[in-house]
C-alpha positions in Angstrom: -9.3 -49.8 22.5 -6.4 -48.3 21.1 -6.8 -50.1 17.8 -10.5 -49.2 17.4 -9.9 -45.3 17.0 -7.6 -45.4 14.3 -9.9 -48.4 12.5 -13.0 -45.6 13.1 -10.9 -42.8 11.6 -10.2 -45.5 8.6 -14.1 -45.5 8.0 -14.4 -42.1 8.2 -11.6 -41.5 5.5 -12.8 -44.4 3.4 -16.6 -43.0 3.3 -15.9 -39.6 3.0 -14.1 -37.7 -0.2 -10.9 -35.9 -0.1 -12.6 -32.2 -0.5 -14.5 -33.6 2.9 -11.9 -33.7 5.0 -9.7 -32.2 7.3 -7.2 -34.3 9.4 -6.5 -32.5 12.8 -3.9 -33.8 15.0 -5.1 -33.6 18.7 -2.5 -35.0 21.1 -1.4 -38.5 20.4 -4.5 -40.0 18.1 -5.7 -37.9 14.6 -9.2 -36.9 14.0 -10.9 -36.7 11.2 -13.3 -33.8 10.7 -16.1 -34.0 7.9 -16.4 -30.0 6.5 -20.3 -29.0 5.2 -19.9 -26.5 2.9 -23.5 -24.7 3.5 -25.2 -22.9 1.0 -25.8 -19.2 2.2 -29.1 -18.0 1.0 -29.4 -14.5 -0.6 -32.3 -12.6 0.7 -34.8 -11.7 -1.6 -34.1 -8.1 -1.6 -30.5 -8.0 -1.1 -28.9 -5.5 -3.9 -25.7 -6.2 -4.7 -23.0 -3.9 -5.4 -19.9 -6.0 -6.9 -20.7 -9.3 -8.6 -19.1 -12.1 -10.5 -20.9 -11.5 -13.6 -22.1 -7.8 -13.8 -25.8 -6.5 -15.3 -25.0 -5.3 -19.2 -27.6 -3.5 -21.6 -28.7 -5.6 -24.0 -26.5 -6.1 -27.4 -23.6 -4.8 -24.6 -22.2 -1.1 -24.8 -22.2 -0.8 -28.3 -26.0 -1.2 -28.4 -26.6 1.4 -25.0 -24.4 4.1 -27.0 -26.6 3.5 -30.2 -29.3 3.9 -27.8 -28.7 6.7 -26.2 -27.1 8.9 -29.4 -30.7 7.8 -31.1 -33.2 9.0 -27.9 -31.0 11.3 -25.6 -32.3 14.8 -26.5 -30.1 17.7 -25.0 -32.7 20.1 -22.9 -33.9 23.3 -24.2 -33.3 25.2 -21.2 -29.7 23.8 -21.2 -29.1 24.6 -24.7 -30.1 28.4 -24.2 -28.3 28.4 -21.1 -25.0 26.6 -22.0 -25.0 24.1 -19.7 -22.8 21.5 -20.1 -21.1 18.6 -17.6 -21.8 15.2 -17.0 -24.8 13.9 -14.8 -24.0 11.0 -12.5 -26.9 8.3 -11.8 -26.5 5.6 -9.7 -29.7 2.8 -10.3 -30.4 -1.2 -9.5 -31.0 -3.6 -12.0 -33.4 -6.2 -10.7 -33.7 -9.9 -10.9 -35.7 -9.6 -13.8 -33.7 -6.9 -15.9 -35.9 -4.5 -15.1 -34.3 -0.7 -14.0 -35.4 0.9 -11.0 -34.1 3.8 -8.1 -32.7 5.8 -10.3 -31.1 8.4 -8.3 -29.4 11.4 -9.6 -25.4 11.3 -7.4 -24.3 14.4 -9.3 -25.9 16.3 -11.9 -25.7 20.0 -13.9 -29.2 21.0 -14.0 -31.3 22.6 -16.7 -33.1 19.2 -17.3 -29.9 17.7 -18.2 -30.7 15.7 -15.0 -34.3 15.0 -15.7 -33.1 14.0 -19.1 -30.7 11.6 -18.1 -33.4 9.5 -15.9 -35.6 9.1 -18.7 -33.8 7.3 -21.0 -32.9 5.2 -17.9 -36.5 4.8 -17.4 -36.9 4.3 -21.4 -34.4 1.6 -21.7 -35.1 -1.9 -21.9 -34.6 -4.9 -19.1 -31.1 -5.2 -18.7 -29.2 -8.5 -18.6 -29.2 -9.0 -14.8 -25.9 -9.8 -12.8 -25.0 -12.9 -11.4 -23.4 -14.1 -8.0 -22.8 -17.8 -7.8 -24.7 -18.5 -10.6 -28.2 -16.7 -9.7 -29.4 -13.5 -11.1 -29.2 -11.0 -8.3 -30.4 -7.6 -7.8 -27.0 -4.8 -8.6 -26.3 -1.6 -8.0 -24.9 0.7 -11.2 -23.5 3.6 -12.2 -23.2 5.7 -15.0 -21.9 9.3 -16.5 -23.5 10.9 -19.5 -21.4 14.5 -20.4 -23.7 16.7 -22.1 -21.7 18.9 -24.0 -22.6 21.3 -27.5 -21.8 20.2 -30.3 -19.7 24.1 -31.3 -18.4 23.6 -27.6 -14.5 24.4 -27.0 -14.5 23.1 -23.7 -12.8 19.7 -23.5 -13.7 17.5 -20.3 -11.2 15.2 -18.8 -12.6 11.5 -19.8 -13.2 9.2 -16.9 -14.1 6.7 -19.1 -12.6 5.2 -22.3 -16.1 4.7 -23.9 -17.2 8.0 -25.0 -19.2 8.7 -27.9 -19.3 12.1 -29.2 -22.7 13.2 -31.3 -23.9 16.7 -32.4 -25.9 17.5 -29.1 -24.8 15.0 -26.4 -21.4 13.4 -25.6 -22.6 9.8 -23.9 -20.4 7.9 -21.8 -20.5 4.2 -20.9 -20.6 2.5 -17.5 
């Protein structure tokens, strides 16, 4: 009897691979212990808020600067007013690229918000983000600084990419 567990823990070893298994010692006679690995499945509407690969405009941030010094318009009201400061958005890219829940985490007002969701809303599907392979829904963020073009004011930069035009300074993600 004592020569049949060691034979069975042979087998085991010899029709399992290495990455399968663990040897425990338990008293006096190993065991062997085969390890599934199972596959946890993401629900369909988890969002995601760090990933392995993360969600980028299309072309990357040189294209979403180009877009947004080519279709950002700095609002009226916040011209006459002299608004300036950076709006803070937090949105999800989908699955499918596509933007959505846009929500406003800190903004200056004068339609400098409002502004700042549409060319959210304007932009194209995103590249989506990835975690372990699939594209998965992902929370973002991003700062746009709305600042005149005659303005003295200098902001501190949070962010290295920062694009400076006439009417709107535009930060990256």
């Amino acid at each position: 009897m004592k020569k049949l567990i060691p034979l069975c823990s042979l087998l085991l070893f010899i029709g399992c691979s290495d990455e399968d298994l663990y040897v425990s010692p338990d008293g006096d006679t190993p065991q062997a212990v085969m390890i599934v690995e199972e596959e946890i499945p993401m629900s369909a509407s988890e969002i995601f808020a760090v990933v392995e690969e993360q969600p980028t405009f299309p072309g990357g941030m040189g294209e979403w600067m180009k877009f947004l010094r080519t279709n950002l318009k700095y609002p009226t009201k916040a011209k006459e007013m002299g608004v300036e400061g950076a709006v803070f958005l937090s949105f999800v890219v989908q699955k499918d690229g596509e933007v959505d829940d846009i929500q406003v985490i800190r903004g200056v007002g004068a339609g400098c918000d409002e502004e700042a969701v549409r060319m959210l809303l304007e932009s194209p599907n995103w590249t989506p983000g990835k975690q372990r392979g699939r594209e998965v829904a992902t929370r973002m963020q991003v700062r746009i600084v709305f600042r005149m073009a005659n303005s003295n004011k200098k902001q501190p930069s949070l962010s290295p990419l920062e694009v400076e035009t006439p009417a709107v300074t535009v930060t990256g993600l």
